[in-house]
Each structure stands twice: as structure tokens, then as C-alpha cells.
Kinemage of the C-alpha trace (Angstrom):
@kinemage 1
@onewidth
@group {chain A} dominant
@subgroup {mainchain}
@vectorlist {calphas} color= white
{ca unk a 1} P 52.130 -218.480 -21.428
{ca unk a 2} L 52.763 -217.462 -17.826
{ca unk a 3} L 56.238 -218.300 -15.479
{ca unk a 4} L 54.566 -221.319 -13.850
{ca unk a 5} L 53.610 -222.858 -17.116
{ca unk a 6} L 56.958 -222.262 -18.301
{ca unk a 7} L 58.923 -223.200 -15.391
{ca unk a 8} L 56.686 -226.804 -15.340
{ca unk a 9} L 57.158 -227.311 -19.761
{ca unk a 10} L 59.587 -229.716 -20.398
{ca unk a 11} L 60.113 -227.468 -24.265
{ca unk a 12} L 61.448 -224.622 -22.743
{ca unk a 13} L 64.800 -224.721 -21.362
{ca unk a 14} L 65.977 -221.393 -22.180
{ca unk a 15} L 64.026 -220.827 -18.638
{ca unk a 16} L 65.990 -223.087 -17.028
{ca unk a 17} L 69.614 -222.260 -18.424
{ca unk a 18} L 69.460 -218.399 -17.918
{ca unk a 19} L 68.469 -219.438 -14.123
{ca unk a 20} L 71.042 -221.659 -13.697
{ca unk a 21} L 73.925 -219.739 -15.883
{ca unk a 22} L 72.851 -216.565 -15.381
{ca unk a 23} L 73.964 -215.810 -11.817
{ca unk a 24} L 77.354 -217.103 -12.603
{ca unk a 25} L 76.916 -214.659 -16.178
{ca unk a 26} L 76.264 -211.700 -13.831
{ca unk a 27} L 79.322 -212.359 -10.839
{ca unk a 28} L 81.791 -212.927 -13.809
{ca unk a 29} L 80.227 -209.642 -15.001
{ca unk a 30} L 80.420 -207.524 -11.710
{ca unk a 31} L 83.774 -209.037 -10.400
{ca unk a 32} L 85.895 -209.630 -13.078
{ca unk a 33} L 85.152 -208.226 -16.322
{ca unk a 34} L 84.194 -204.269 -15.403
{ca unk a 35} L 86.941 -204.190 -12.728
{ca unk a 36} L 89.063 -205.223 -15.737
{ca unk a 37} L 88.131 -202.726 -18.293
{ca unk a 38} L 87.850 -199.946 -14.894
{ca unk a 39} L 91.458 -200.891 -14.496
{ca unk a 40} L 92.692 -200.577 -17.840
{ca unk a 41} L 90.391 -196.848 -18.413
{ca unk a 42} L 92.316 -195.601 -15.025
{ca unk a 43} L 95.865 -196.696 -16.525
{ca unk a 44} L 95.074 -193.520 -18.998
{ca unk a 45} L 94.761 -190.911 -16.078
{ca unk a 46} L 97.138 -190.159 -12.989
{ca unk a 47} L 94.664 -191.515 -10.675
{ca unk a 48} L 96.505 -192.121 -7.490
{ca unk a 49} L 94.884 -193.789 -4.484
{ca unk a 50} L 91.686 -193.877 -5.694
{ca unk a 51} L 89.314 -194.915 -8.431
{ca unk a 52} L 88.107 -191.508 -9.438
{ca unk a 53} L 89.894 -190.598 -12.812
{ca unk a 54} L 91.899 -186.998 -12.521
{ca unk a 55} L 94.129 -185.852 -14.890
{ca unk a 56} L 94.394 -187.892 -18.647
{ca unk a 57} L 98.297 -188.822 -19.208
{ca unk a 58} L 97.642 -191.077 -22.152
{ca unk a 59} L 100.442 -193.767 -22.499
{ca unk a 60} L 102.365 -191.533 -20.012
{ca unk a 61} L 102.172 -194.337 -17.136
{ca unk a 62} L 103.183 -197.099 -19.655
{ca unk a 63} L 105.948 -195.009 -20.870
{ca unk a 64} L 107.399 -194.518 -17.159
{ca unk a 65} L 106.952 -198.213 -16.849
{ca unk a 66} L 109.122 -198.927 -19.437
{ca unk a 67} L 111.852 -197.040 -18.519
{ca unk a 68} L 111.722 -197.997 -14.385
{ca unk a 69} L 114.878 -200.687 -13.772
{ca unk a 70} L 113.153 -202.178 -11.287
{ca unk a 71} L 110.277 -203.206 -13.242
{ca unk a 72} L 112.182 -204.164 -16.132
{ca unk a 73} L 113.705 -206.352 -13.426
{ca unk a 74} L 110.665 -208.073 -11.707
{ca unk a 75} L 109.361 -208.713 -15.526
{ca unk a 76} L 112.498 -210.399 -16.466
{ca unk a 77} L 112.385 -212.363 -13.309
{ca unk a 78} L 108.969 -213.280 -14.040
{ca unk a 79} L 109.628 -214.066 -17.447
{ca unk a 80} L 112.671 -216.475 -16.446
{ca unk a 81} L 110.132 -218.143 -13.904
{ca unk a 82} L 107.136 -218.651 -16.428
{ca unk a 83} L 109.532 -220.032 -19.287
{ca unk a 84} L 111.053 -223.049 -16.164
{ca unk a 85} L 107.672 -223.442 -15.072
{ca unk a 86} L 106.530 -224.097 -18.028
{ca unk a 87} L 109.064 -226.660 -18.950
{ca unk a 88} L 108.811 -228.376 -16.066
{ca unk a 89} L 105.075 -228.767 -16.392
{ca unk a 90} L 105.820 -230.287 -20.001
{ca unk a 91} L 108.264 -232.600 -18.504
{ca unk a 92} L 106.575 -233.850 -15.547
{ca unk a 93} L 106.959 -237.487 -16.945
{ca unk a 94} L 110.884 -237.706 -17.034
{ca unk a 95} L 110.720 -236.030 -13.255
{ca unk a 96} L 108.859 -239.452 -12.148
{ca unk a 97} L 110.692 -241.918 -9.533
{ca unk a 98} L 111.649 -244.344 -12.685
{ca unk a 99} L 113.673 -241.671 -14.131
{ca unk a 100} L 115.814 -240.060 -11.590
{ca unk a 101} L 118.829 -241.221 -10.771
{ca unk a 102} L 119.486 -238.323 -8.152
{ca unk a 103} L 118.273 -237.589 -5.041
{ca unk a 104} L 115.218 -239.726 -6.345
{ca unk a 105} L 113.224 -239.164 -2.837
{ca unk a 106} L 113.097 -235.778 -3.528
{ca unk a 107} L 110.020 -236.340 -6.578
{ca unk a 108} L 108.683 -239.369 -4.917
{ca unk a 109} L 105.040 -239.495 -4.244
{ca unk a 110} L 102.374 -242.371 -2.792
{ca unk a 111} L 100.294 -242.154 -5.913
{ca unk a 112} L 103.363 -242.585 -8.591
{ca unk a 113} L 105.953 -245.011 -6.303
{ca unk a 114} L 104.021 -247.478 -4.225
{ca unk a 115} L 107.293 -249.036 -2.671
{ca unk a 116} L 106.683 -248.897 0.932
């Protein structure tokens, strides 16, 4: 069976997926996944400024990460912001104009209070 009688058979839609999916299969491949797993193979090696690997430290850059304050720091900061961020997004009902009692313009929207 050739391309053209493939592309016109109604049976044969594996054709028609992998051209539709598989350009969007191949980005997510080349910009996100191998820069990933690149990333986390350099974390192994003191590769400074660039994205040749040099010398292997092994968990050497975790450990100093670990014991830096000011990381510590930013990840408890971060950790205090994702824990209210996510509680406000669970309670976005009680934050709606009906249930504050104050400063109730501040949470006001068009779409939720249409008193105008």
C-alpha cells in the first residue's frame, strides 16, 4: 500500500495521529524532556558556566545545597507560599462577595457580583 493510498483510507488512522501528535511528541521531546534529564546528569559534575560535564562530584552539589542558609531560606519561603496558595485556591468559594464582611471590594469581580 503506498502513502497516498494510505493518507486517502478512511481504516488507517495511525497515519493520521502520528502526523498530527507527533510534532507535538518530538518538541516535548527536544525542549523539555532531554534538557531535563541533561540537567539532572550535569547536577553530578562541577560543571560551571557551561554544559560540558568536567569533573564528577557525585551528591557533592546536593550536599552543599543542603547546608547553604540561604537556600534553606528561599525553600522555606517557598514552601510557606505553596502551602497559602494552595489554601486559598481550595477556598476560593468563601473569598466570594457573599461572604466577606471586610473590605468586600477588595474580591469583587463583574463575573461573580453584578451590582452595578
Amino acid at each position: 500500500m503506498s502513502v497516498l493510498a494510505a493518507v486517502r483510507g478512511r481504516h488507517n488512522r495511525n497515519l493520521w495521529y502520528w502526523l498530527f501528535v507527533g510534532p507535538f511528541v518530538l518538541g516535548l521531546l527536544i525542549f523539555v524532556y532531554i534538557p531535563v534529564v541533561w540537567s539532572v546528569y550535569l547536577s553530578f559534575f562541577d560543571a560551571r558556566n557551561t554544559v560540558t560535564p568536567t569533573r564528577f562530584v557525585g551528591l557533592g552539589n546536593y550536599a552543599y545545597l543542603v547546608g547553604d542558609r540561604a537556600f534553606l531560606t528561599s525553600m522555606g519561603t517557598f514552601a510557606v507560599f505553596a502551602i497559602f496558595n494552595r489554601s486559598a485556591m481550595g477556598h476560593q468559594r468563601r473569598l466570594s462577595p457573599q461572604h466577606v464582611r471586610f473590605c468586600p471590594e477588595t474580591v469583587r469581580s463583574p463575573p461573580v457580583s453584578p451590582r452595578d
